[in-house]
N, C-alpha and C positions, 0 to 999 in steps of 0.2 A: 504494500500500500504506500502510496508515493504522495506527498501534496507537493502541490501546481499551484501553477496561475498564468493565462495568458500576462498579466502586468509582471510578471517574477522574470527581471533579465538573467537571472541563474539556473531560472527552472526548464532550460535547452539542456543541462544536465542531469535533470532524471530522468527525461525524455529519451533521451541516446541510453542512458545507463538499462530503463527497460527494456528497448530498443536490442541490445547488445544479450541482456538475458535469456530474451527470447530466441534468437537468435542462435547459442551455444545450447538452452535448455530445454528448447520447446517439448511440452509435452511432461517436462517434469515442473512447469516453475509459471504461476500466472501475474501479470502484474497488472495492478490496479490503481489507474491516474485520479486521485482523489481534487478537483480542483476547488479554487478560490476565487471568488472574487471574477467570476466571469461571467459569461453565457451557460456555461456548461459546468456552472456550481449547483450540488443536489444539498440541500440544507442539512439536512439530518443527514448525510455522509461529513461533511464538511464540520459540522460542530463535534462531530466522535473525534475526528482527529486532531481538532485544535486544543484538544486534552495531552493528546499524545504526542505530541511535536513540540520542537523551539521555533522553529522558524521554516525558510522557505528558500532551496527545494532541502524536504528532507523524507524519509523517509522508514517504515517499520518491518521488519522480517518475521512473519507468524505472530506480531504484535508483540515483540521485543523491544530493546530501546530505539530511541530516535538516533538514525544513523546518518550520514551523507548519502545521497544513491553511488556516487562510486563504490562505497560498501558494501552493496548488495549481493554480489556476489560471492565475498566473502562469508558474509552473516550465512545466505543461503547453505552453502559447501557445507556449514557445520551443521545445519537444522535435517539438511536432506537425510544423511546416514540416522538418526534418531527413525527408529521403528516407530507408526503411529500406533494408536490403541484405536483409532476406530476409521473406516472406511466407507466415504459416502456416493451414493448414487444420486441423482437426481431424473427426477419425472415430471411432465410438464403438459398443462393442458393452454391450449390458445385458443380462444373465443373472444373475435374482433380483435379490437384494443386489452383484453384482458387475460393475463397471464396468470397461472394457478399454477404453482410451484410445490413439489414434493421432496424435499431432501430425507433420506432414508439413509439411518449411520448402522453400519455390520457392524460393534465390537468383536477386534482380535485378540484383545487381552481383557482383563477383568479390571475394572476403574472405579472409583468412589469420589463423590464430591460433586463440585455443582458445574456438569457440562453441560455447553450451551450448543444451538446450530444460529446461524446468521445467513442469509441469503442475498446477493448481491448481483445484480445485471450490471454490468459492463460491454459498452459500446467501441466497436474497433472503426480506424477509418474515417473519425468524425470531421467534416467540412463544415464551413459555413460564410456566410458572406457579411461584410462592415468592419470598424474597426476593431470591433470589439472581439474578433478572431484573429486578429492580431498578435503576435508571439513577441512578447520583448526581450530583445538581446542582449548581452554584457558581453559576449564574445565577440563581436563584432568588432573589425579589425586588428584582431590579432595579440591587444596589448593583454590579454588574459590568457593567453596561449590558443594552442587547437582543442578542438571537439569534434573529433570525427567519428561521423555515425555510423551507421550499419553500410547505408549505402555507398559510403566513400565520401561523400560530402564533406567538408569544415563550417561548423559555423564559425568560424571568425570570417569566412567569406561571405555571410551572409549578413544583410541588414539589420541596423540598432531594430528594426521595429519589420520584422518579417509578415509579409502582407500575407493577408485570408488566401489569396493566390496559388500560393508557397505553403501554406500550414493543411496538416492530415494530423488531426490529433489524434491516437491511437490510447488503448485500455482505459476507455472515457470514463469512470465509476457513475452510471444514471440511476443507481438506487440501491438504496439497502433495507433490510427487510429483519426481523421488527424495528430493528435499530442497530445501532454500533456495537452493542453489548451482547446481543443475538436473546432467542430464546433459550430460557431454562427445559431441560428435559424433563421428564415426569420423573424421572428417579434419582438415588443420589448413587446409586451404585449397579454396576451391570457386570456379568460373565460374560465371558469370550463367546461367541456364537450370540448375542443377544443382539436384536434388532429394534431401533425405533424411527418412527416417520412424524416429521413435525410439516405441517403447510403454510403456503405465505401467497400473497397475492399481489400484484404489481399490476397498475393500470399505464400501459405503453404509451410516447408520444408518437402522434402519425411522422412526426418528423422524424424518426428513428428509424436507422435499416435494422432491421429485425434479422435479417439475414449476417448483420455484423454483431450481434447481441450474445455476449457468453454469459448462461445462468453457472456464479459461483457457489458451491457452499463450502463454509468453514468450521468445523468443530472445534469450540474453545473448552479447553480446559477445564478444571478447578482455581488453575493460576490465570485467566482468561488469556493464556499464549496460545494460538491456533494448532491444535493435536495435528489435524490436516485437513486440504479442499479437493472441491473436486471441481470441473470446470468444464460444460458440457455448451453446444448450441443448442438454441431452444428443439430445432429439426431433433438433436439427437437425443437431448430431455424427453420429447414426445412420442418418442420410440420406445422409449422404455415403458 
């Protein structure tokens, strides 16, 4: 989970830093652009993390401390080899505008304490037009050294004020579900083989590609650190 801000001339580097994750981890690792202060600020994502942040860009690994994003892959490398204790599916129904969400957690080991699930849509790919799609830069010209992304790009060659044109904001966070803190499960303790399903509902904007929309869930803990996600498209949520 990453905070942003189109107005954050810093935050070209957690953009690249997700950017780059993806990239090396796909498949093992999701990232989630939480922003601020823009077009594409969800309120109730944005006030959970302005708990857990200092500033901007910064970012949190399984909801560990606040890190820089060039950290992220560090933090991640130590979180991946940790065994989780529960594995979640997701199920998904869509009718119109309305998304009806099923996260279902398998217990692999036997847990006690107060686990929660939290539900979260994330939009890939996002455009849009005016300035307020605008990306503000601090790399720009070089005097902060390179940033170079996935693509081969530098932003220090790119403009103090990178136009709507030019910007594809990618792992957008458009909502979370019931909140930051996610839902309480009905138990405080479960055996290995135990199964439980919590649902959540999200009303879509038509402006949204649904087609760019990954439904995540995350199982937080008793120490509210995320145990682990899972990270399906709505298509393959509704398969199941």
């Amino acid at each position: 989970e990453e905070a942003t801000g189109t107005w954050c001339g810093w935050c070209p580097r957690g953009a690249v830093a997700l950017n780059w994750m993806d990239n090396d981890y796909e498949g093992y690792w999701q990232g989630i652009a939480v922003h601020n202060g823009d077009m594409m600020t969800n309120a109730d994502y944005d006030n959970g993390m302005a708990g857990a942040i200092n500033g901007y860009p910064s970012g949190i690994v399984d909801r560990g401390a606040d890190i820089d994003p060039s950290a992220f892959k560090e933090d991640f490398l130590q979180r991946i080899i940790i065994e989780p204790n529960g594995i979640i599916t997701n199920g998904a129904e869509l009718t119109g505008s309305i998304l009806k969400v099923n996260l279902t957690v398998a217990f692999q080991n036997a847990v006690s304490g107060n686990y929660k699930l939290a539900c979260v849509l994330v939009e890939d790919s996002v455009t849009g037009v005016g300035a307020s799609y605008y990306q503000a830069n601090y790399y720009s010209g070089g005097s902060a050294g390179s940033l170079i992304d996935v693509d081969g790009s530098d932003w220090a060659n790119k403009p103090s004020n990178v136009p709507d044109s030019d910007m594809i904001y990618r792992h957008v966070a458009r909502g979370i579900a019931p909140n930051f803190m996610g839902s309480p499960l009905s138990n405080t303790s479960y055996s290995a083989g135990d199964t439980e399903t919590i649902c959540f509902e999200f009303t879509l904007d038509p402006s949204w590609d649904y087609s760019k929309i990954h439904i995540v869930g995350m199982l937080l803990d008793n120490t509210n650190r995320i145990d682990n996600a899972s990270s399906t498209t709505i298509d393959a949520a509704i398969l199941e």
